[in-house]
MARVO-588865 format. One line per field, with one value per residue (C-alpha): residue number from 1; residue in three letters; y, z, x. Coordinates in pm, 1 decimal. Each point is the difference from the previous one (the first is absolute). Layout:
<rs>
k [NUM	...]
r [ALA	...]
Y [Y	...]
Z [Z	...]
X [X	...]
</rs>
This chain:
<rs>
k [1	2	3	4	5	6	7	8	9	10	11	12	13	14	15	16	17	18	19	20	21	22	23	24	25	26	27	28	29	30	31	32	33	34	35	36	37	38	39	40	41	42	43	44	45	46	47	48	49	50	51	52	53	54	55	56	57	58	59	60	61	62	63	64	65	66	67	68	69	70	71	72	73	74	75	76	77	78	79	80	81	82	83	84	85	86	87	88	89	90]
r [UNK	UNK	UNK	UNK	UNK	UNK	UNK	UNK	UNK	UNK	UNK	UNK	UNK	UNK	UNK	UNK	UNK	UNK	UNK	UNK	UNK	UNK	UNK	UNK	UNK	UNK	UNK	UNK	UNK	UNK	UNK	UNK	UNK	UNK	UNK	UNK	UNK	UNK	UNK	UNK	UNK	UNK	UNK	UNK	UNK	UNK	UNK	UNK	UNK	UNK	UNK	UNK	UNK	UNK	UNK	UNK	UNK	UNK	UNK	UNK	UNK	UNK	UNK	UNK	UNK	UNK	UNK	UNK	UNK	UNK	UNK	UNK	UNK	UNK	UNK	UNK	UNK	UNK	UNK	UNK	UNK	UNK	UNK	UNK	UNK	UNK	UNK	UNK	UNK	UNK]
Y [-1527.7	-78.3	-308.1	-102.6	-309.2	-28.4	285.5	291.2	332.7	-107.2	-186.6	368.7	238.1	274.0	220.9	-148.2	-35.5	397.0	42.9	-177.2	198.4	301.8	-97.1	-141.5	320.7	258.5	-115.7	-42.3	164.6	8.9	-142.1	373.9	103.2	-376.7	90.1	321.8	-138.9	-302.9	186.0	-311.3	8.6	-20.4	-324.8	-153.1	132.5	-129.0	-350.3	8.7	57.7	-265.7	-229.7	103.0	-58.1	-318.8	-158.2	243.2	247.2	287.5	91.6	248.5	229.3	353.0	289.2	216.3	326.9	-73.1	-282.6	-12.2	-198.3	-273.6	-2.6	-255.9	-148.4	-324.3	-240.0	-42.2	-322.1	-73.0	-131.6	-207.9	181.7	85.8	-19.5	406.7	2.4	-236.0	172.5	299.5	-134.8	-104.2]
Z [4.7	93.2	241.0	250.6	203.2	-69.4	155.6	-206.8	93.2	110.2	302.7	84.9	314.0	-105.5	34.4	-276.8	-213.8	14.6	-57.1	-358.2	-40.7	58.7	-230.2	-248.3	-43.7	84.9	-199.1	152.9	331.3	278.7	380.3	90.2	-220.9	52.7	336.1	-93.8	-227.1	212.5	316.9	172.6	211.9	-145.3	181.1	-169.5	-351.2	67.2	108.1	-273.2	-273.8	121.8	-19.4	-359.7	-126.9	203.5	-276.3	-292.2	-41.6	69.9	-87.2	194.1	-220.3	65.6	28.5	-213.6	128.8	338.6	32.3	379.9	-73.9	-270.2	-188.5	-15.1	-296.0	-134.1	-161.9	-332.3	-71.4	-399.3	-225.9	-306.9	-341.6	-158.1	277.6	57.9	-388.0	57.7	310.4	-176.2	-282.0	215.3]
X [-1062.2	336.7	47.8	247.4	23.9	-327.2	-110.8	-123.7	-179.1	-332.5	213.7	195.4	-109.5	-311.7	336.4	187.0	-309.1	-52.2	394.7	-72.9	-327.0	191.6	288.7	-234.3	-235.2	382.9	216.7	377.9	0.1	262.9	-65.2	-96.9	-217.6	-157.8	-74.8	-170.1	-207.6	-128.3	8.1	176.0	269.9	356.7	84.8	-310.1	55.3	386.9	-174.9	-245.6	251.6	297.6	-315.6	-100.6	361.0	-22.1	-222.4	173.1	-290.9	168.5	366.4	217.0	245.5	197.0	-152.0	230.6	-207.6	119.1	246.2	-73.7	-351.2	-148.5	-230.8	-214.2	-273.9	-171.5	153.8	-178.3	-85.4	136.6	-284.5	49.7	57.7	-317.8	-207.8	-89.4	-13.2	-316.2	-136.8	15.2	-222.6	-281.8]
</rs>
């Protein structure tokens, strides 16, 4: 996983680890429909995500749908070239 300062998710809030489960099994989702899936407050979710792009997990773009909120999803983490070729074979 991404790391930071040397911190890295297993050092985030329970909050902010949901926030990336969430994200990770969603797909890009915006603040809102964060909170409805986690059932956390908004504040939290807020929290949890300014701490996830903290240590560049998460990235925040436009959402073009409605340009009043973001949408928000994981930051995949580049592999080197040939590397899912060889996962694949196994």
């Amino acid at each position: 996983m991404p790391e930071s300062q040397g911190e890295d998710i297993a050092d985030l809030p329970p909050s902010a680890k949901l926030v990336f489960k969430v994200l990770e099994y969603n797909g890009p989702m915006t603040q809102k429909a964060i909170v409805q899936e986690s059932m956390l407050s908004a504040r939290t979710v807020r929290y949890a995500l300014e701490r996830l792009e903290d240590i560049d997990i998460v990235s925040e773009d436009v959402y073009f749908a409605d340009a009043r909120q973001n949408l928000y999803q994981i930051i995949e983490e580049e592999s080197p070239a040939g590397t899912e070729a060889a996962a694949a074979d196994d």
